[in-house]
C-alpha positions as CSV (number, residue, x, y, z in Angstrom):
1,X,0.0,0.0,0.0
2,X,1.8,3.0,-1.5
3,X,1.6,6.5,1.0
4,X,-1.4,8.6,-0.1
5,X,-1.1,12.0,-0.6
6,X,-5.1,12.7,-0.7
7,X,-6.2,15.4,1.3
8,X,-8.7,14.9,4.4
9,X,-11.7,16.6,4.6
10,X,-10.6,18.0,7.9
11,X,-7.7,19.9,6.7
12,X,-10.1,22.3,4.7
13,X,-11.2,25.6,5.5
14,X,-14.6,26.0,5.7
15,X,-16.0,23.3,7.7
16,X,-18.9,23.6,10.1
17,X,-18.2,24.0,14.1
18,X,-20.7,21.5,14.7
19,X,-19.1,18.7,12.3
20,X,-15.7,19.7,13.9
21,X,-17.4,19.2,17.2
22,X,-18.5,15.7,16.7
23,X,-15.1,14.8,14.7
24,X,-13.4,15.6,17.5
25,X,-15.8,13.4,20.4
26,X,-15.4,10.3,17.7
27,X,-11.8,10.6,17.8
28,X,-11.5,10.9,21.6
29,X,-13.4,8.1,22.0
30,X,-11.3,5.8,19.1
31,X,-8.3,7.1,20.9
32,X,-9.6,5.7,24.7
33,X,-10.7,2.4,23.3
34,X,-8.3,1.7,21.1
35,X,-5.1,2.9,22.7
36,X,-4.1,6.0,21.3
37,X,-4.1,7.8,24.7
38,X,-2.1,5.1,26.3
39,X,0.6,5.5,24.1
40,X,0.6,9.0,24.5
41,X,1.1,7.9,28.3
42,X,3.8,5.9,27.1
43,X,5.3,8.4,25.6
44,X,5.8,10.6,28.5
45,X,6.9,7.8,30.4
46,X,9.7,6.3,28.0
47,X,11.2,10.5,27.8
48,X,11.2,10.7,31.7
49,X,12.9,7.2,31.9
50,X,15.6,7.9,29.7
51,X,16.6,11.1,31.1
52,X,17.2,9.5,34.2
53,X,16.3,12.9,36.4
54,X,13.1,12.8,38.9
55,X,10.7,15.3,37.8
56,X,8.1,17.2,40.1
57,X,6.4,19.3,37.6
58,X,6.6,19.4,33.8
59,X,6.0,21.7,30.8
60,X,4.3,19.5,27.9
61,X,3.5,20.8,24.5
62,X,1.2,19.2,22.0
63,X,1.7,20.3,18.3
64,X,-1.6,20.1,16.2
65,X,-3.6,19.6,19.7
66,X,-7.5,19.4,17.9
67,X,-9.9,19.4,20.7
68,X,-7.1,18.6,23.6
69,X,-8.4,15.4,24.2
70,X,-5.2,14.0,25.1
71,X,-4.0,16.8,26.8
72,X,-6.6,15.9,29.3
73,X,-5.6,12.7,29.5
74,X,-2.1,13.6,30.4
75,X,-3.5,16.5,33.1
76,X,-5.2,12.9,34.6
77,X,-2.0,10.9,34.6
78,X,-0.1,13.7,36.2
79,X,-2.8,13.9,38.7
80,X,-2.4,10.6,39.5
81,X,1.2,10.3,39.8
82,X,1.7,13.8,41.8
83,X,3.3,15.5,39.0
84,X,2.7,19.5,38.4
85,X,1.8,20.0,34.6
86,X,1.5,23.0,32.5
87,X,0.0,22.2,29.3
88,X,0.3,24.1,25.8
89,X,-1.9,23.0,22.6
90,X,-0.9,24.3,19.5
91,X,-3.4,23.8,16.7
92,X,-3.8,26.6,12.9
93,X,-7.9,26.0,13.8
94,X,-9.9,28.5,15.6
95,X,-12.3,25.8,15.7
96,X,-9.9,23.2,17.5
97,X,-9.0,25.6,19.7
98,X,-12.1,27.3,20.9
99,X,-13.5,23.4,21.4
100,X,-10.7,22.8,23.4
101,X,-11.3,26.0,25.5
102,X,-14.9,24.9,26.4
103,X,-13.5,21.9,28.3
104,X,-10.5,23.7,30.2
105,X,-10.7,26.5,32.0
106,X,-8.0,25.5,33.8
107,X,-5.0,27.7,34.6
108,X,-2.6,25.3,33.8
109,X,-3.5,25.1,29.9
110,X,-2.4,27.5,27.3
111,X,-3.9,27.1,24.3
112,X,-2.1,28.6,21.1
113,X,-3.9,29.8,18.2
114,X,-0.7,29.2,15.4
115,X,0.8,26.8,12.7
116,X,3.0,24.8,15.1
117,X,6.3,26.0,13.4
118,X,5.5,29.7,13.9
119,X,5.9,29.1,17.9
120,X,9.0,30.4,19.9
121,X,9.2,29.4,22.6
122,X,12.5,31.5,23.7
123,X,11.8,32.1,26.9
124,X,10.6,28.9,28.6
125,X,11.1,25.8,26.5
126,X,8.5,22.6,27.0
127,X,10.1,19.5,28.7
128,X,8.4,17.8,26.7
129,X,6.9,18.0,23.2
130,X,4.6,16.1,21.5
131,X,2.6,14.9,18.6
132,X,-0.7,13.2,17.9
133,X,-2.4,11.1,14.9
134,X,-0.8,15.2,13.6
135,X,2.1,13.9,11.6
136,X,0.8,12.1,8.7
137,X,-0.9,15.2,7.3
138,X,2.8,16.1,6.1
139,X,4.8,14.8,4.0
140,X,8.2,13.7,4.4
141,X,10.2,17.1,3.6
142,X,8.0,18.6,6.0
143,X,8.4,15.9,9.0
144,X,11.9,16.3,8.6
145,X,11.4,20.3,9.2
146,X,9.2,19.3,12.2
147,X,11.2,16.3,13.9
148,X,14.1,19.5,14.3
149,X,11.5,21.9,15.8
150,X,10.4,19.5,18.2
151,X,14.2,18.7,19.0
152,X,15.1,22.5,19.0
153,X,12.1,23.6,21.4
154,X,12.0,20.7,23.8
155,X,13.9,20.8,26.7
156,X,14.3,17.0,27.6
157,X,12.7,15.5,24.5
158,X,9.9,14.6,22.2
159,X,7.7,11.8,21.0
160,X,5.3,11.3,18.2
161,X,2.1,8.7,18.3
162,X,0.9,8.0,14.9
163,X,-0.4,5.6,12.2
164,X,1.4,2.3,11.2
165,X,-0.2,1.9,7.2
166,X,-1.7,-1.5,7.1
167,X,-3.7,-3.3,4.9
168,X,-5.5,-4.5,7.9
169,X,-6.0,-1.3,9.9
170,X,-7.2,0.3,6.8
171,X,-10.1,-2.5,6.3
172,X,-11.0,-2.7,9.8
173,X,-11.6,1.6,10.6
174,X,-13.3,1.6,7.4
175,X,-15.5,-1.2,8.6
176,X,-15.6,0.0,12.3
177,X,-16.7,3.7,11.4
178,X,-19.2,3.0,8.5
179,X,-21.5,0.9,11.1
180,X,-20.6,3.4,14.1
181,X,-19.5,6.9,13.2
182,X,-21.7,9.8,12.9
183,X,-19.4,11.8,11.4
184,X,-18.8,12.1,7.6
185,X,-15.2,13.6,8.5
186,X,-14.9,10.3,10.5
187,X,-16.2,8.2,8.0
188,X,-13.9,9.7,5.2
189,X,-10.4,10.5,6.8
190,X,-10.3,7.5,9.5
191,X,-9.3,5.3,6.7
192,X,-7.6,7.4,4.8
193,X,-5.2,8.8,7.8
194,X,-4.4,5.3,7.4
195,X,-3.6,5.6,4.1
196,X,-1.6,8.5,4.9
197,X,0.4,6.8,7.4
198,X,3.7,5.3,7.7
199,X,5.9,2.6,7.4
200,X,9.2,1.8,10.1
201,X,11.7,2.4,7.5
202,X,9.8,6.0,6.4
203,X,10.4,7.4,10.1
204,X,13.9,5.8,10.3
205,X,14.7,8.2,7.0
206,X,13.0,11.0,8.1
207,X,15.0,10.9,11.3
208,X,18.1,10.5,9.9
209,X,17.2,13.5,7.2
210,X,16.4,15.1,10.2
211,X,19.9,14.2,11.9
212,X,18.3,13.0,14.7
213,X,20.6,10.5,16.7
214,X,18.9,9.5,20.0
215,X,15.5,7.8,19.3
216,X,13.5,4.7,19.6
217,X,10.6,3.4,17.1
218,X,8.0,1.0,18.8
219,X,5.0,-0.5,17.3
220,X,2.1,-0.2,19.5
221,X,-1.4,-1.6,19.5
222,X,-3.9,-0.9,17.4
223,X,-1.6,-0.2,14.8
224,X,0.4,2.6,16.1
225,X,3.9,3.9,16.2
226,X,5.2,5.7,19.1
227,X,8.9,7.9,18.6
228,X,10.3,8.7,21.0
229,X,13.3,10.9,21.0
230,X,15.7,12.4,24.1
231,X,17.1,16.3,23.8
């Protein structure tokens, strides 16, 4: 299965905030059921590991952050575990972002209203940076652009969790969201984000182009890859 370049619906201008609205409750829910937001978990964890320091409180950024679903879930985790957080979402739509706002009032969240790679973040860098089911809208001479902003603006490292292209994963969310989605965004880019996704040896190149020397690529379930990467 050759990478697809077709664009999803998502990425266009003019959709509805309603149908943005539901896209995003669909994929919160895929991503608790199926894993995604455990991986994101994992993600944190494996950075923290390999730095080897004990950290009380943490500064975690999420590039392309949609509705900040799993910001929330990290906010939970660090709740849990007695770790401070300050959490940043970056995301180009006002729709994403405004979505997002309705669920946190929070102090601890900044929410960022920007193309990721427009961000400077000068002053106080993230520990950590991260990104979601984000990276295969791009294609490769763009990741490679973006694995060296995450690298230059994270203080201890980054990670990305995104989509392993299968045959079988393609079949099966095509199947999955025709008989349960109410979402014709769903419906439409679900499979093809798949399509869109990648294989091991397309993130090995693209973090070599990248020159970056200290990172780990794991499959995860269902159909996942989570990079990690240490500053």
């Amino acid at each position: 299965m050759p990478r697809s370049t077709q664009a999803e619906l998502l990425d266009a201008d003019d959709i509805p905030f309603e149908d943005i609205k539901q896209n995003m409750k669909e994929l919160n829910f895929i991503n608790t059921w199926l894993g995604g937001h455990a991986i994101t978990i994992a993600g944190i964890k494996n950075i923290l590991s390999a730095s080897k320091a004990q950290f009380k409180s943490l500064r975690i950024c999420e590039a392309g952050c949609g509705g900040g679903d799993n910001l929330l879930a990290i906010e939970q985790w660090c709740l849990k575990n007695n770790i401070a957080v300050h959490l940043t979402g970056i995301d180009k739509k006002k729709e994403c972002i405004d979505y997002a706002k309705e669920k946190t009032a929070d102090t601890k969240y900044t929410w960022i209203l920007s193309d990721y790679n427009l961000v400077n973040f000068a002053h106080q860098k993230p520990d950590i940076i991260f990104a979601s089911l984000f990276c295969h809208h791009f294609n490769d001479d763009a990741l490679v652009l973006m694995m060296r902003w995450m690298q230059d603006n994270s203080r201890v490292g980054f990670f990305i969790n995104d989509l392993h292209r299968n045959m079988l994963a393609y079949y099966s969310i095509k199947a999955l969201t025709r008989l349960f989605s109410n979402s014709y965004l769903v419906k439409n880019d679900a499979p093809l984000s798949v399509q869109r996704g990648f294989k091991k040896r397309e993130w090995e190149t693209i973090m070599q182009r990248a020159n970056i020397q200290n990172y780990s690529i794991k499959w995860k379930w269902a159909f996942r890859w989570l990079i990690t990467a240490n500053s």
